[in-house]
N, C-alpha and C positions, 0 to 999 in steps of 0.2 A: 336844451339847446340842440337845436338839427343843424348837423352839416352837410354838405353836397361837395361831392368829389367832383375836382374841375381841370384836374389832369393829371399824370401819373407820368413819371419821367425815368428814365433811367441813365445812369452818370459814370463816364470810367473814372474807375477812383484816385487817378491820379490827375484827373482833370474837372474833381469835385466844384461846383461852384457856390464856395460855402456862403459869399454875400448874398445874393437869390435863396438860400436854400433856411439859413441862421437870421436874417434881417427882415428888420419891420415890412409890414404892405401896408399898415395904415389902419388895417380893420383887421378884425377875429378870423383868426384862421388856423386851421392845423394844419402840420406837416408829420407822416409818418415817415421817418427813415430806415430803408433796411438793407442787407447785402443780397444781392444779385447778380444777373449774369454767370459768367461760364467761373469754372472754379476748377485750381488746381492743388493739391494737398500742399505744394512747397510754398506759396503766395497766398492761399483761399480766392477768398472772392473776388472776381476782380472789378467787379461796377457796386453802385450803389441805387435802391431804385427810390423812389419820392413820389410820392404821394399829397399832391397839395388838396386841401380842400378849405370850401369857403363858408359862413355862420348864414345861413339864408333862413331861420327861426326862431323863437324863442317861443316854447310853449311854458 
């Protein structure tokens, strides 16, 4: 399976938008979630960034 990255988002974490982020689009897709943005030792990190990508093969 090939996928294609089709946008890469970054998210304050207290304004996560987990419907868009955890919910169906209809077709194969992945989502990488990871922590980002500025980071402080007493909070950590304070965004989260995403990485959507879409199935455009199957070899």
């Amino acid at each position: 399976m090939v996928f294609a990255v089709r946008a890469v988002e970054l998210y304050d974490r207290k304004k996560f938008p987990s419907k868009k982020v955890y919910g169906s689009s209809g077709r194969p897709e992945l989502r990488l979630i990871t922590c980002g943005g500025g980071y402080t030792k007493r909070t950590g990190y304070l965004s989260n960034i995403v990485v959507y990508a879409t199935l455009t093969a199957v070899t």
